[in-house]
TORFI-878476 format. One record per residue: x, y, z of N, C-alpha, C, O in turn; residue in three letters. Coordinates in pm, whole numbers, padded with zeros to 5 digits, always signed. Layout:
! residues N
XYZXYZXYZXYZAla ...
***
This chain:
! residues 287
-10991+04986-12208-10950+05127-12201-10803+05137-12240-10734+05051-12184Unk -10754+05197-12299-10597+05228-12386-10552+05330-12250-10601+05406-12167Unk -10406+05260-12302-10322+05327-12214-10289+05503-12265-10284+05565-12372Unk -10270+05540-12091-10252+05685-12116-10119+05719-12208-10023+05647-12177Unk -10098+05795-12294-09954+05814-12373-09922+05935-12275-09995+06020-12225Unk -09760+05906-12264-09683+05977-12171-09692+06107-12171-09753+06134-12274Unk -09656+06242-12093-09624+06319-12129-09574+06428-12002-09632+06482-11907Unk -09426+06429-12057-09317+06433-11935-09216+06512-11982-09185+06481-12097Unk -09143+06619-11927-09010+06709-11916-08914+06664-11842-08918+06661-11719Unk -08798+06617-11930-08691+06595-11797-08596+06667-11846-08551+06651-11959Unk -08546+06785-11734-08410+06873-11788-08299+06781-11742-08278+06696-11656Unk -08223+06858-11871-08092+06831-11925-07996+06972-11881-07875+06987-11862Unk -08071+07032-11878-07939+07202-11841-08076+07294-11803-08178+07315-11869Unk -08028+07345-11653-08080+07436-11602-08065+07605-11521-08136+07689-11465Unk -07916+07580-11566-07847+07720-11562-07885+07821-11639-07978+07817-11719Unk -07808+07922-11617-07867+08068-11758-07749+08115-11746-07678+08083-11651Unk -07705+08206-11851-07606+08283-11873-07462+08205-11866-07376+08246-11944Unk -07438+08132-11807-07294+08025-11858-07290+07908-11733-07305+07912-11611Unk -07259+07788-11848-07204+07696-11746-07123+07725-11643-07032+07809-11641Unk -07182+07606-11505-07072+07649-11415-07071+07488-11331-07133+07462-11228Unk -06997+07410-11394-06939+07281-11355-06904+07285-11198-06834+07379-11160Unk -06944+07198-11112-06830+07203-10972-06918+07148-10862-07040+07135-10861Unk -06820+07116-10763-06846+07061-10666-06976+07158-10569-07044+07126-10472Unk -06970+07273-10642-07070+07352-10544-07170+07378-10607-07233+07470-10555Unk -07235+07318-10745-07315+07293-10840-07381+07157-10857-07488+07142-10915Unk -07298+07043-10794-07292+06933-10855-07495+06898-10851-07555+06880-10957Unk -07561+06895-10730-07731+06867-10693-07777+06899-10794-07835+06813-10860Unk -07769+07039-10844-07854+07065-10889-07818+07116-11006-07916+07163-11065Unk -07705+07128-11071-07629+07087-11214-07595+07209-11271-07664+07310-11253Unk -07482+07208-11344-07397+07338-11400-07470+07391-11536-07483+07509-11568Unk -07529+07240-11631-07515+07230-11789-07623+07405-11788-07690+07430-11687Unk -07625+07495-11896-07678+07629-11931-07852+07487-11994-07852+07365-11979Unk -07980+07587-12066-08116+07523-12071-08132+07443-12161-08080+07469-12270Unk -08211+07315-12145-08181+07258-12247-08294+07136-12144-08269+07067-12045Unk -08420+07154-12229-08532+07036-12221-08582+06925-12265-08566+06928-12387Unk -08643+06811-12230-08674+06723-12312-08798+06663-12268-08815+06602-12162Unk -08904+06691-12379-09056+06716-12406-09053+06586-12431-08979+06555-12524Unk -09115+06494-12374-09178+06382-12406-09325+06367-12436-09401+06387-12342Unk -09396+06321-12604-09569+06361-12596-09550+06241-12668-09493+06240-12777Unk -09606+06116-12600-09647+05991-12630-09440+05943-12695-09337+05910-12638Unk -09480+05966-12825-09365+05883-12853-09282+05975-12967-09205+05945-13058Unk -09337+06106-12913-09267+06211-12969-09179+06273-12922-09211+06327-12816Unk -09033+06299-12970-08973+06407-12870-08975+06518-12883-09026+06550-12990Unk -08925+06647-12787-08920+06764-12837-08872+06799-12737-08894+06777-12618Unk -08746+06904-12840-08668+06956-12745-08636+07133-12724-08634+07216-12815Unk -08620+07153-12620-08648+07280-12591-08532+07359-12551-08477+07316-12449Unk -08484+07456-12599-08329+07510-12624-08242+07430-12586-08270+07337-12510Unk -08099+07455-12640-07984+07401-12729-07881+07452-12617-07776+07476-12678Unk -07868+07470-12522-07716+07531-12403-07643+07349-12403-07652+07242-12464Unk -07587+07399-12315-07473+07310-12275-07560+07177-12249-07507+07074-12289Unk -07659+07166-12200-07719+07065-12175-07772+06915-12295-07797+06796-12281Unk -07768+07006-12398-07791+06959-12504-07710+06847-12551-07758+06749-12609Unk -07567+06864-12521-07463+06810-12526-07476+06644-12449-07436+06548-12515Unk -07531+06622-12317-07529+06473-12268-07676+06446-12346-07699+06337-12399Unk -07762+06546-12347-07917+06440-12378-07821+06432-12554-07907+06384-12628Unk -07782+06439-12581-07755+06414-12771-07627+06262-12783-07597+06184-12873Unk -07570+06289-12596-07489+06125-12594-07563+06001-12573-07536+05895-12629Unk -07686+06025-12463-07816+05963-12458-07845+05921-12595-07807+05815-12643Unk -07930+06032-12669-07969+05957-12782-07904+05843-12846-07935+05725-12864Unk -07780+05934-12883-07670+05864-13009-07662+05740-12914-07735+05661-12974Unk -07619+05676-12804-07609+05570-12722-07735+05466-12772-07701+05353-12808Unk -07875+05502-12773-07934+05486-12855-07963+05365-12960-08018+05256-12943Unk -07906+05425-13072-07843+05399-13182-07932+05385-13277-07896+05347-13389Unk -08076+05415-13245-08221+05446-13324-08186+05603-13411-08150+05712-13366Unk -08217+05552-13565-08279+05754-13626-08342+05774-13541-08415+05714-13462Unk -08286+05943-13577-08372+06039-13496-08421+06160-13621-08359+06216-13712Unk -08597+06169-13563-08645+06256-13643-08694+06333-13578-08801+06293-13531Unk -08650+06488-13533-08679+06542-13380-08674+06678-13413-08643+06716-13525Unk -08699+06742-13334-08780+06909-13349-08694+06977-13203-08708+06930-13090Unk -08604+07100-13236-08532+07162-13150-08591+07311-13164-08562+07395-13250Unk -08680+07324-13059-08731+07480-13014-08656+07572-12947-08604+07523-12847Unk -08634+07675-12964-08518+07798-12900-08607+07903-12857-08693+07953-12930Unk -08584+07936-12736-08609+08063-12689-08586+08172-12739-08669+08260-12761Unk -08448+08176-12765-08398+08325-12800-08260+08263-12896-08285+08165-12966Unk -08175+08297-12899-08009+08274-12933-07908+08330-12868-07802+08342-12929Unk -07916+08365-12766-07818+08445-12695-07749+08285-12647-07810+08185-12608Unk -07627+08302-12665-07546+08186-12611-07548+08068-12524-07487+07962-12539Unk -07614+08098-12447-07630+07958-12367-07740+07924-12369-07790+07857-12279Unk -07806+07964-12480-07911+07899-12511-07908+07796-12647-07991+07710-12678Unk -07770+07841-12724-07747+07767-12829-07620+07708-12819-07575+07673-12928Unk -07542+07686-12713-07370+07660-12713-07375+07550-12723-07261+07518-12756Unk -07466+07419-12714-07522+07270-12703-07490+07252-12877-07431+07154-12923Unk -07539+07361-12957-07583+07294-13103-07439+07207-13182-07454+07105-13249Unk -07310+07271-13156-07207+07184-13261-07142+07101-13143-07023+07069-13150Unk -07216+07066-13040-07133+06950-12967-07282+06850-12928-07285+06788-12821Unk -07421+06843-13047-07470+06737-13010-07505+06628-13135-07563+06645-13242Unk -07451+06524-13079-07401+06404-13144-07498+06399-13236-07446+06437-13341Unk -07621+06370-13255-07708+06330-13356-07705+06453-13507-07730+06437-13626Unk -07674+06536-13449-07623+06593-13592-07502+06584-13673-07456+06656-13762Unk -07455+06444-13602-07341+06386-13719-07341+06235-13777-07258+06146-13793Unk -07495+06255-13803-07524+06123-13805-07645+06117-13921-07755+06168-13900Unk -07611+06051-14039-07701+06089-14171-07823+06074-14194-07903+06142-14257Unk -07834+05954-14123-07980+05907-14124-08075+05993-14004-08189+05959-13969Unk -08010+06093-13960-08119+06156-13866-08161+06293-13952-08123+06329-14063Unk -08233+06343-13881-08385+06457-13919-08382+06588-13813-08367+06573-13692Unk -08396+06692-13862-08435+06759-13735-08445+06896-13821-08395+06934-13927Unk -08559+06969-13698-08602+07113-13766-08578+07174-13616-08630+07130-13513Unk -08487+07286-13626-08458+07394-13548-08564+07493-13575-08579+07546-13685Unk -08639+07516-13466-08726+07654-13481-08694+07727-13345-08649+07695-13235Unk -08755+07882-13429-08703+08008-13336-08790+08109-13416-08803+08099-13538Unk -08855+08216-13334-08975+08312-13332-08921+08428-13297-08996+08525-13311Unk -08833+08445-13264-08780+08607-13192-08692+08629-13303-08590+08677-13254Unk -08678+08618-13430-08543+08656-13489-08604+08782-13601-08561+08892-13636Unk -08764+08679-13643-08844+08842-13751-08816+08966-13692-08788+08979-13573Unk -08822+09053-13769-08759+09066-13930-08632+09040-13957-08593+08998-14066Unk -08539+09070-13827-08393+09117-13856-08306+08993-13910-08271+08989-14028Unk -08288+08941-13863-08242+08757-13848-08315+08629-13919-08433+08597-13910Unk -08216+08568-13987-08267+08441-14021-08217+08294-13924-08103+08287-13879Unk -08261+08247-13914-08178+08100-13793-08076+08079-13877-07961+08100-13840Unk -08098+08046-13966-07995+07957-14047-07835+08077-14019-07722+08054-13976Unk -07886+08171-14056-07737+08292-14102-07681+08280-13961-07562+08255-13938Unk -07819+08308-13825-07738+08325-13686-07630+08236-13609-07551+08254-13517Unk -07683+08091-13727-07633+07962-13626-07493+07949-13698-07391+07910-13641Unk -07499+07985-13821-07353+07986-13935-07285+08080-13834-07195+08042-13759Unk -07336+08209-13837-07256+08294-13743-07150+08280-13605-07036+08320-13585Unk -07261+08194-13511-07173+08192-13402-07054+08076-13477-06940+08108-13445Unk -07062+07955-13565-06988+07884-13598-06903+07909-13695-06862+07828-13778Unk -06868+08049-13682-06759+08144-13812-06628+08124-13740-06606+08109-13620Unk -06529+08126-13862-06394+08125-13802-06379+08309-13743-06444+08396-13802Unk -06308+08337-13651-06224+08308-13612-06278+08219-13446-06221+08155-13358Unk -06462+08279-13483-06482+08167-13317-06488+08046-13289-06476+08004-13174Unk -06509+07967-13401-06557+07811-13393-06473+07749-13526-06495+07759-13647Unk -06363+07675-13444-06341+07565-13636-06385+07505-13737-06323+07464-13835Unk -06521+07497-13707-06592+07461-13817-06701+07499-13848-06787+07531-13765Unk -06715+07500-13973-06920+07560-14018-06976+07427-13971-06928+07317-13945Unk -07120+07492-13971-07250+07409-13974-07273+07241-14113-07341+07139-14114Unk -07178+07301-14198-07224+07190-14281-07148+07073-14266-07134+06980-14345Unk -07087+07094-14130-07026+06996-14118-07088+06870-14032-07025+06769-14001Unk -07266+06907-13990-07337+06805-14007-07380+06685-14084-07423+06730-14191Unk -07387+06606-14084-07444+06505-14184-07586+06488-14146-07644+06406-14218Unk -07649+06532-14066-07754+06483-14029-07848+06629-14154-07793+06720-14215Unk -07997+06593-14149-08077+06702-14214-08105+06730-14141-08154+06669-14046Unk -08077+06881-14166-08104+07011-14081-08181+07075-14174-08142+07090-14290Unk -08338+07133-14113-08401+07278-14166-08407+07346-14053-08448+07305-13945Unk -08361+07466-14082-08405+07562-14049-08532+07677-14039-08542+07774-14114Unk -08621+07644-13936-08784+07722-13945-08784+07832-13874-08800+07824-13753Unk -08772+07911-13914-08840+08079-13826-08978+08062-13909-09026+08022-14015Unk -09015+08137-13750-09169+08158-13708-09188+08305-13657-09084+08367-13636Unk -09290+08359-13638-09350+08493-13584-09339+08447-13425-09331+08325-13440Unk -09335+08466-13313-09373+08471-13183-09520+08501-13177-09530+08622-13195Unk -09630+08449-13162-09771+08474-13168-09851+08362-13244-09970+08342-13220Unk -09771+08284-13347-09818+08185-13382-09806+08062-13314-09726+08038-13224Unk -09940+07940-13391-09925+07787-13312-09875+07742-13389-09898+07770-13507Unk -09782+07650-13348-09706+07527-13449-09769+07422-13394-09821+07432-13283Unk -09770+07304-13467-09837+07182-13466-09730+07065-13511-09755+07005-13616Unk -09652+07043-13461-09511+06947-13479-09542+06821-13494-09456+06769-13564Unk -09633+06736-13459-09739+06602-13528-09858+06636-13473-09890+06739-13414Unk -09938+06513-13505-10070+06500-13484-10078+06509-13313-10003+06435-13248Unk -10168+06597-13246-10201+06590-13152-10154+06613-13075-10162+06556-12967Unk -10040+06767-13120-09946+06830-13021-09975+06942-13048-09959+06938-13170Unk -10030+07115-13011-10024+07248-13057-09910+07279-12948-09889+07197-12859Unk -09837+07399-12956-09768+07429-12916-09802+07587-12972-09803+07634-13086Unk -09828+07642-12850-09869+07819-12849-09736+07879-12831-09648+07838-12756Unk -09734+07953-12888-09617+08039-12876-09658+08233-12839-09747+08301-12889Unk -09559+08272-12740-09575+08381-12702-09466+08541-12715-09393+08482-12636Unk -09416+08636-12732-09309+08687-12782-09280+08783-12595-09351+08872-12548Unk -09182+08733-12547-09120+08744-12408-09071+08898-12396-09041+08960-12498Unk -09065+08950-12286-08982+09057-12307-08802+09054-12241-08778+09080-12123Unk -08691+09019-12343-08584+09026-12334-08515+09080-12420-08561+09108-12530Unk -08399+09104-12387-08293+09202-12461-08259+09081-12627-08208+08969-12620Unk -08309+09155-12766-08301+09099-12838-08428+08988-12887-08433+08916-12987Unk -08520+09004-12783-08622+08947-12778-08655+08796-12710-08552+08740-12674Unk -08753+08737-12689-08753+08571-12671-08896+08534-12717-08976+08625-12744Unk -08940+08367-12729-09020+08292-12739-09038+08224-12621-08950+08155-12569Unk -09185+08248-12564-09224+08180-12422-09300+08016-12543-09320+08030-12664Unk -09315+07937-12498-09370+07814-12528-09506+07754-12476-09502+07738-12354Unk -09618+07718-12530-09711+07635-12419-09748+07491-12503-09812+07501-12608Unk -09715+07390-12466-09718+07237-12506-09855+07167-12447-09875+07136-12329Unk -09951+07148-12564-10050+07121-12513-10098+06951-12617-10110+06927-12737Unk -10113+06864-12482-10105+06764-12513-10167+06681-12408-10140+06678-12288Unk -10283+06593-12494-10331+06487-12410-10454+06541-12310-10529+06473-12240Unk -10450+06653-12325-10571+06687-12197-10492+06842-12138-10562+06943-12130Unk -10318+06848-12095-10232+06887-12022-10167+06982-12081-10178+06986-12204Unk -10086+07080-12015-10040+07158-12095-09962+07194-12023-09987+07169-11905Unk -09839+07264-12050-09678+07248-12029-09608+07389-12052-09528+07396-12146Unk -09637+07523-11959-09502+07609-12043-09383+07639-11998-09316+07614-11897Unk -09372+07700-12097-09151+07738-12059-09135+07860-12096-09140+07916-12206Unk -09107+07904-11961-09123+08070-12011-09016+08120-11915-09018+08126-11792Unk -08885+08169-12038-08760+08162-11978-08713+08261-12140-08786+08260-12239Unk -08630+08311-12135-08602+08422-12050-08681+08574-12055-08692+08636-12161Unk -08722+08615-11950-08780+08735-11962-08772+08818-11791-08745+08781-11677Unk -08817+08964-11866-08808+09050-11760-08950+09088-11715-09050+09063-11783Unk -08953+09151-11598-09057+09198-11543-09066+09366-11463-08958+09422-11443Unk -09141+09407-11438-09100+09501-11379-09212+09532-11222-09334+09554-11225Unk -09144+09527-11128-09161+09530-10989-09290+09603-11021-09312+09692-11103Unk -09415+09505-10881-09532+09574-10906-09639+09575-10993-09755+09607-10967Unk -09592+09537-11101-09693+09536-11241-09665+09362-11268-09559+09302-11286Unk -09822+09306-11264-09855+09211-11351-09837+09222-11524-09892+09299-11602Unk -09760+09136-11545-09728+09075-11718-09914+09031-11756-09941+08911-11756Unk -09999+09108-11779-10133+09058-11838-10136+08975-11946-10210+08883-11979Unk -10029+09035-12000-10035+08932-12155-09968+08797-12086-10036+08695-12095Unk -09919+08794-12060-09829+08636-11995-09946+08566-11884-09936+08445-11868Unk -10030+08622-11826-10112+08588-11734-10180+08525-11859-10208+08405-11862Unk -10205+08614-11966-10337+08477-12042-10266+08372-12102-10326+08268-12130Unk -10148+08385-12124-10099+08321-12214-10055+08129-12074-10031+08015-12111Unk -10059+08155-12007-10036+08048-11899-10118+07972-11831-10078+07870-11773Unk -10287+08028-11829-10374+08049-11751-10419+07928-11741-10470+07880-11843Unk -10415+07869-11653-10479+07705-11622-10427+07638-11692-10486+07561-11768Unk -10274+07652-11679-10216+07521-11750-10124+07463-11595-10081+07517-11493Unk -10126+07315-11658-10109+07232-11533-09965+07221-11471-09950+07159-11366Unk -09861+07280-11535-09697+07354-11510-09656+07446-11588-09700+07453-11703Unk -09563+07534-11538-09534+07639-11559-09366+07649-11511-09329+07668-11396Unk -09267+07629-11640-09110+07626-11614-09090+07799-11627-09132+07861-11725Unk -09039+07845-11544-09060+08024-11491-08891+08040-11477-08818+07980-11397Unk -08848+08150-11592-08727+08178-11511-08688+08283-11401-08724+08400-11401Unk -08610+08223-11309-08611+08257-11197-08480+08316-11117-08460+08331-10996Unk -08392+08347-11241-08293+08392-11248-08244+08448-11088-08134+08420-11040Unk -08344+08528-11020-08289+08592-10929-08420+08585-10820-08531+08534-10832Unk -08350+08667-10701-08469+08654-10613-08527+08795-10611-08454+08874-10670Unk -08662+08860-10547-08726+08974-10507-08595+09084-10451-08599+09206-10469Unk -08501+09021-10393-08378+09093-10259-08317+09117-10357-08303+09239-10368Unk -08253+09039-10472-08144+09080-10583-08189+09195-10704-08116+09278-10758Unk -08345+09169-10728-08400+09218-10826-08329+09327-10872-08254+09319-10969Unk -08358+09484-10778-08326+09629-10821-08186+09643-10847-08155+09760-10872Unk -08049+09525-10852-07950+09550-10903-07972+09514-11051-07915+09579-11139Unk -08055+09410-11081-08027+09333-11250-08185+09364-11293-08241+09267-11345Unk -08263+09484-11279-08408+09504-11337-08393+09526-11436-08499+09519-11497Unk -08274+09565-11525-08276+09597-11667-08189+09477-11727-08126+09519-11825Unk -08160+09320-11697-08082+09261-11788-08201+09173-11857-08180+09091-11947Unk -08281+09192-11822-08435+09084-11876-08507+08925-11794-08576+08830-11833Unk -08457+08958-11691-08464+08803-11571-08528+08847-11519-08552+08967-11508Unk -08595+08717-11449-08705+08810-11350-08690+08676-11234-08599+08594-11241Unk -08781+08672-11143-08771+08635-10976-08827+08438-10960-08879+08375-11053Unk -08817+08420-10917-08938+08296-10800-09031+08348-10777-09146+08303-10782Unk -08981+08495-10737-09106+08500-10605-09234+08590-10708-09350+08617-10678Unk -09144+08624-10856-09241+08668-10935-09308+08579-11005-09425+08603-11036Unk -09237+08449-11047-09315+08344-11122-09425+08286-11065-09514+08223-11121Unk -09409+08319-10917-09564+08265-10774-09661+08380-10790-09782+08360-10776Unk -09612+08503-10819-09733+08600-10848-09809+08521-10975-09921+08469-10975Unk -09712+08529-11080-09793+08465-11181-09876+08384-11153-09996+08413-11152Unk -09829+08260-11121-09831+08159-11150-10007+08141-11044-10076+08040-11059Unk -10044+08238-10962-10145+08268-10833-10221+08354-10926-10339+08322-10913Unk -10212+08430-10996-10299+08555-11115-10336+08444-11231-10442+08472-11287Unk -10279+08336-11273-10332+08215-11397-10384+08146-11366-10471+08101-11441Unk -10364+08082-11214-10411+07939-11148-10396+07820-11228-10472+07733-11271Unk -10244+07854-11235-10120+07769-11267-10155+07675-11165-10197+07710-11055Unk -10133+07521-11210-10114+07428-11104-09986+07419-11040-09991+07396-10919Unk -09873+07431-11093-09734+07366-11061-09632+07438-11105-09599+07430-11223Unk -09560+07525-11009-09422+07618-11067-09317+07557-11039-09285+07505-10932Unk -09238+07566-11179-09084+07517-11179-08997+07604-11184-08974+07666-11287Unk -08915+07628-11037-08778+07694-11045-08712+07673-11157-08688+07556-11184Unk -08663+07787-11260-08550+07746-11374-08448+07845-11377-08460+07944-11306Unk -08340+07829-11459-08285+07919-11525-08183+07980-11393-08139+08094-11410Unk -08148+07918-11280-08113+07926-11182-07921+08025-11259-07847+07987-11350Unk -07911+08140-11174-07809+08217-11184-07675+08122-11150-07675+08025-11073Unk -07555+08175-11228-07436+08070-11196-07367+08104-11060-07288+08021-11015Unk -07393+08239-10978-07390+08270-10851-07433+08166-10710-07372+08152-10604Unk -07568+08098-10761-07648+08048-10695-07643+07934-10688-07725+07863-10746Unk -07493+07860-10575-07492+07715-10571-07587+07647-10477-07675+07713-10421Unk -07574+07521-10457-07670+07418-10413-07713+07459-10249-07815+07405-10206Unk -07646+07545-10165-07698+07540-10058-07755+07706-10102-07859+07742-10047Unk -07722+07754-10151-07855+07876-10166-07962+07863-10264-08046+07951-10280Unk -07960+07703-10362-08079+07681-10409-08188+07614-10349-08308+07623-10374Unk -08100+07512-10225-08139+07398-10157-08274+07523-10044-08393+07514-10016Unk -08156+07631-10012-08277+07765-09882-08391+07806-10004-08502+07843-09964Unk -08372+07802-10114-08462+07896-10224-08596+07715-10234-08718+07731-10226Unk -08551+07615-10245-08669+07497-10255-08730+07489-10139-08849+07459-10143Unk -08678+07509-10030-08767+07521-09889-08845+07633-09838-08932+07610-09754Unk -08814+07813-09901-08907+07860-09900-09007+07885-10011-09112+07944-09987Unk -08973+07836-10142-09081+07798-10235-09186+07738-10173-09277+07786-10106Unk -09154+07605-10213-09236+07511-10155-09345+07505-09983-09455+07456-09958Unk -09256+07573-09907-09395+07661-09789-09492+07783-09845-09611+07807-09823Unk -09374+07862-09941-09498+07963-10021-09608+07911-10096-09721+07957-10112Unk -09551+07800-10142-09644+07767-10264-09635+07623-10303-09583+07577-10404Unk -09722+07532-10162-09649+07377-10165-09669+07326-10326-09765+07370-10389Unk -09583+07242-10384-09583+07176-10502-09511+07235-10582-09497+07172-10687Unk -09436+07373-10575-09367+07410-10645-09215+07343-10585-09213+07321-10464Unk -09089+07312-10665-08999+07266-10719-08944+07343-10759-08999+07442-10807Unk -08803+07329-10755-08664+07378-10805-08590+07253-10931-08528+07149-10912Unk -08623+07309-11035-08529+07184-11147-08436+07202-11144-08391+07315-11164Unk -08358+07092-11116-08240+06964-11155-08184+06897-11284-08249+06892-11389Unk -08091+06860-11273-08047+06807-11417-08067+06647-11373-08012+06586-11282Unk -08174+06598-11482-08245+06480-11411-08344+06475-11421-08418+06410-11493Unk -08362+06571-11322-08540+06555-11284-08587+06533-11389-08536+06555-11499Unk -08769+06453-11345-08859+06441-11465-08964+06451-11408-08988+06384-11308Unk -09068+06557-11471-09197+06606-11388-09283+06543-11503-09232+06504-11608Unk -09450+06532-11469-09527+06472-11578-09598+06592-11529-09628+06610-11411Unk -09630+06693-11652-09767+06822-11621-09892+06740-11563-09916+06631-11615Unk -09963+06780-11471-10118+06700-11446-10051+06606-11278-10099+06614-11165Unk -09948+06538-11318-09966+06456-11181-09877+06476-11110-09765+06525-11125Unk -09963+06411-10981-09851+06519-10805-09710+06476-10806-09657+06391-10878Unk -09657+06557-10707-09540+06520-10660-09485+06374-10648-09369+06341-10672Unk -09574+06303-10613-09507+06151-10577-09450+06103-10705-09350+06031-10703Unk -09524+06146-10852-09538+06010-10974-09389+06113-11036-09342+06069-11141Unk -09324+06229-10984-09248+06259-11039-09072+06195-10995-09049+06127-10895Unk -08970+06237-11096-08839+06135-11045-08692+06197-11086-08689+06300-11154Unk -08599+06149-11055-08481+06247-11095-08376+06136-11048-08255+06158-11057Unk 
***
């Protein structure tokens, strides 16, 4: 009988809206989102924030090409502030295709990513990679297929400027990341209910709690305690706290993992570290 091929998430940046470095961050980590999709001996990585920045010292440490696939949610800043400070894009012999689904019609990747790296904000352009870079926009609604024996569903989120929810389906298991979006008190997301439905984790951003909601209902974030509605309407196996607010240090995330986890044992709060495998329990996971 052949061995099972891996298939595992370990975040690298789990903040939203801006890094926040410090002693009252340190557990559960400052870096803005930034994932790393392990499917057998494939990588894939899942938005570009600050986090992006140590998994790209990892690699380069390394010292193997890299031929690797960088998925984006959206482009709002800390979802892309990782891209001109990670190492493997200065490095010739590496590969990589940036994709992003929320930009049709208006936006091309390529123009947005030149953009934030325009003088007078950033000293240097983009071509100051050596590594190959393409640039892929996609529709939000389509599957991409990144090698053999990976689909990856894609969903179009509701946030300011738009987003791409993700579902990674691999091996039997399936994996989504569904960050950043809004909700509105009361009403089930139906379309997001199918789009999740019996998959074996579910990375939910969780920006805020039910108590904070009616101040920030219009910035596009939504709850915990809404990602457990979901996640109870799909029969989701496994919810992952994400996208944790820069307000929200370690002893008000540490009270937010202890009443998760009585609401809804097996759900988790991510860490910079952690590594969950979709499909298996709590014990086989590590950080």
């Amino acid at each position: 009988m052949g061995e099972v091929e891996t298939f595992s998430v370990r975040f690298w940046g789990v903040r939203g809206s801006i890094a926040c470095p410090g002693a009252e961050t340190v557990r559960y980590g400052g870096n803005t989102s930034c994932l790393e999709v392990s499917c057998g001996d494939r990588r894939l990585i899942f938005d570009a924030g600050t986090g992006l920045r140590p998994l790209g010292d990892a690699m380069a440490a390394n010292g193997a090409p890299v031929d690797g696939d960088i998925f984006l949610t959206h482009t709002h800043l800390d979802h892309i502030y990782g891209l001109p400070f990670f190492q493997p894009f200065f490095v010739a012999r590496n590969r990589f295709r940036i994709w992003a689904g929320h930009l049709k019609p208006d936006y091309a990747l390529k123009t947005v990513v030149c953009q934030m790296m325009m003088s007078p904000l950033f000293p240097v352009p983009p071509e100051v990679f050596a590594a190959d870079i393409e640039y892929r926009d996609f529709a939000a609604g389509e599957t991409l297929q990144p090698a053999a024996g990976i689909a990856i569903k894609t969903a179009l989120l509701d946030h300011p400027d738009r987003a791409t929810g993700y579902r990674v389906e691999f091996n039997g298991r399936s994996l989504c990341y569904i960050t950043d979006i809004g909700h509105v008190a009361g009403q089930r997301d139906a379309a997001l209910v199918d789009f999740v439905s019996g998959s074996d984790m579910m990375i939910y951003d969780s920006t805020y709690t039910d108590e904070e909601f009616p101040q920030f209902s219009n910035f596009g974030h939504s709850t915990w305690q809404e990602g457990m509605r979901i996640a109870d309407a799909a029969n989701v196996d496994r919810l992952v706290i994400f996208h944790h607010d820069p307000s929200h240090d370690d002893t008000f995330m540490d009270a937010v993992a202890v009443e998760a986890a009585a609401a809804r044992p097996g759900t988790v709060v991510a860490r910079e570290g952690m590594e969950l495998s979709p499909g298996s329990p709590a014990s086989g996971d590590s950080d």
